[in-house]
N, C-alpha and C positions, 0 to 999 in steps of 0.2 A: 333443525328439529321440526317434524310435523305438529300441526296444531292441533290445541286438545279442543277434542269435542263430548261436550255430557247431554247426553238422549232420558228424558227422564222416563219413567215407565218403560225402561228400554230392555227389559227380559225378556220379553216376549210380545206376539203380533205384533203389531206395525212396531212398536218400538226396535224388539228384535231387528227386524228388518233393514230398520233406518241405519242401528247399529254396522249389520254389515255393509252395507252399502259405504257408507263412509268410510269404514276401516279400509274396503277395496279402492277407495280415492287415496287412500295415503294419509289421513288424519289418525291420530291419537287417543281411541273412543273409549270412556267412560259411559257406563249406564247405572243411571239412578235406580231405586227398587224402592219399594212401602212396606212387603212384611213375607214376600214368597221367597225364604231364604233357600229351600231347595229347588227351586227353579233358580236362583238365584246364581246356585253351588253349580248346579248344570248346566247354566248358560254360558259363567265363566270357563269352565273346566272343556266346551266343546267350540266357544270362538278363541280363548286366551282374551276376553276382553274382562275390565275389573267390574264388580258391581259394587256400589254405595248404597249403602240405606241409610234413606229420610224420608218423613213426609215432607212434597214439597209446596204443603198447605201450611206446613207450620212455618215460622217467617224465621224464628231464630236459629230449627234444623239446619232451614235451608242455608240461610248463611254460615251456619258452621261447617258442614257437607260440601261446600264448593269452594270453602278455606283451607280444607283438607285436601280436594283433589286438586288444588292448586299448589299446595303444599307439597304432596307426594308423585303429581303427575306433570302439571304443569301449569303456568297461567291458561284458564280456559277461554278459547277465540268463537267458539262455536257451541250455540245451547239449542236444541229441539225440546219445544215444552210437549212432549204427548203425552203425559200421566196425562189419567181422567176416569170417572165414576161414571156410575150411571146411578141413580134412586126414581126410578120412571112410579108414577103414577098421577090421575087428572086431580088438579087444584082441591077439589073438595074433600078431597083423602091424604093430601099432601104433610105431612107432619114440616113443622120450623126446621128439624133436624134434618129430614132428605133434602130439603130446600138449600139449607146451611151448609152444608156438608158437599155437596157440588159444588157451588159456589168457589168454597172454602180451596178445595181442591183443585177445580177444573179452570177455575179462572185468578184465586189467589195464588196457585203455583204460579200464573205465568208471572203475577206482579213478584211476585219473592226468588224468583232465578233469575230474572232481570236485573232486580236490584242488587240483587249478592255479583252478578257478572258484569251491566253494564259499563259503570264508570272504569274499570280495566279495560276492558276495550275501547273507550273511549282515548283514554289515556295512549294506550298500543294504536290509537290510530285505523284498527284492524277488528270486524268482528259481523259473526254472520248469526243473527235467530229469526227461527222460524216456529211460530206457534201453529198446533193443531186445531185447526177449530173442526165443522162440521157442517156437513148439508144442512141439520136440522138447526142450524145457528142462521141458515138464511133464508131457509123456507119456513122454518117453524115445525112442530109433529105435535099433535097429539098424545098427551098423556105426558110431555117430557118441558114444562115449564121453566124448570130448574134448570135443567141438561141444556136446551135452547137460549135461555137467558144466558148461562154461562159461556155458551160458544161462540154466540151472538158477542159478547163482550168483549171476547179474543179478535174477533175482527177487528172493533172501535181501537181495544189496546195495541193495537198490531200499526194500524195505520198511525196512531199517535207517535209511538213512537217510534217509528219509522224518523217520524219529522226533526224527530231529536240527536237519532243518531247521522243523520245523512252526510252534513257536513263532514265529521269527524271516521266515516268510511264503516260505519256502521251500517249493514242492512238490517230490515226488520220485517219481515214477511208473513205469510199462514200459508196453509192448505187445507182446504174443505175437501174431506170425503166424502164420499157418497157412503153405498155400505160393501161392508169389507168382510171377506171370509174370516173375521177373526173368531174370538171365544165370545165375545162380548154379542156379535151379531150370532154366534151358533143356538145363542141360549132363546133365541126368539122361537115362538111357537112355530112347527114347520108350516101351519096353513097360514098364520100371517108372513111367515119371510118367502110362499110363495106370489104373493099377493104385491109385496115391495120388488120383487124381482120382475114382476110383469109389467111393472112403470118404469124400469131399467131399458131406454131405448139399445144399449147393447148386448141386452138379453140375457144376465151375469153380475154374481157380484165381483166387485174388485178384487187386488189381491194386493196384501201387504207390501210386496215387492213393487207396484205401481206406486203407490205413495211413496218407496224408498228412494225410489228415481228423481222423483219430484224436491225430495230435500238435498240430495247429490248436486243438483242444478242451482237451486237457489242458495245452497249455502258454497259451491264454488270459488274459487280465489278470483274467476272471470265475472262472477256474480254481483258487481258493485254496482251498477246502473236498476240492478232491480229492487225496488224499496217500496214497502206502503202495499207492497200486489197480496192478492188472496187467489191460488192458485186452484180453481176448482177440480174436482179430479173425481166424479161419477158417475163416468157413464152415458151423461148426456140426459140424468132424471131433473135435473136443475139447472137452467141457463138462464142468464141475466148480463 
């Protein structure tokens, strides 16, 4: 039996993506969703892969959501945290709630799929995640305090527990994008996303499909020596 993997935000852009990618390795792909039931209904009905909805902010969803795809699909070996928000504006116009609300989402999802999955895998001895963080989680941006804090976080939760699962043949990794033809980047004004395009030393935004390569590799059954890594992947606008 191939192993199950759940992509959260996996409807569409990068999650999409990731989704296929892995179904073309031979894995068993679930994709989480938050509330686009007709993208939802269209995503499933043109790969054949299932969609679940929860938010994977709320801690008791989530564990009920991955009680059920384990229930109905299979014990899950493989989690890609990519859900994530955006609530951009600078500190001083910042409301509690945009603040809260990424957080909640962007970096509490990862802690609450973790914990609804880890200790199975632990247990199976077998198990690969890879959280989404971002460029702006290592460089920093402008106007995105929240958005940056939270991604930045996913690094720190990334490499921690990495340390946790190692022994027991757990990986635990990230991938920082740079920026990516999604929906998310399309809604930026066009004279500022030509402006981040021009600090893109490959001259291009990324594409969905490059970051799905990237979780192909690191969630691998060959993939066990890589642990704790954060996999940059844009373009060459941020090296460290």
């Amino acid at each position: 039996m191939s192993r199950v993997a759940v992509v959260t935000g996996g409807t569409r852009g990068i999650g999409q993506a990731i989704c296929l990618a892995l179904q073309a390795q031979g894995r068993t792909v679930v994709a989480n969703y938050a509330g686009n039931e007709e993208k939802a209904r269209t995503f499933t009905a043109e790969t054949g892969i299932p969609a679940y909805r929860w938010d994977v902010g709320d801690h008791e969803a989530t564990l009920e959501g991955c009680a059920r795809v384990a229930a109905e699909v299979g014990p899950i070996d493989i989690v890609v945290n990519n859900a994530g928000i955006t609530r951009d504006g600078v500190l001083h116009k910042m409301s509690f709630d945009d603040w809260n609300e990424v957080m909640r989402i962007n970096l509490g999802g990862c802690f609450n799929m973790a914990k609804a999955t880890f200790s199975g895998m632990r247990e199976r001895g077998w198990g690969r995640i890879v959280n989404i963080g971002s460029i702006n989680g290592q460089a920093g941006q402008y106007g995105q305090v929240n958005y940056a804090a939270a991604k930045s976080g996913i690094h720190g939760f990334t490499k921690a527990l990495a340390q946790e699962g190692a022994k027991y043949g757990v990986t635990v990794n990230a991938i920082a994008p740079g920026y990516i033809d999604t929906d998310m980047v399309a809604a930026v004004p066009p004279q500022v996303l030509e402006k981040i395009v021009a600090k893109i030393p490959v001259g291009r935004l990324g594409h969905a499909d490059e970051i799905a390569r990237g979780v192909a590799f690191l969630t691998a059954d060959q993939g066990g020596f890589v642990t704790g890594s954060t996999m940059s992947l844009n373009g060459g606008q941020h090296m460290y």
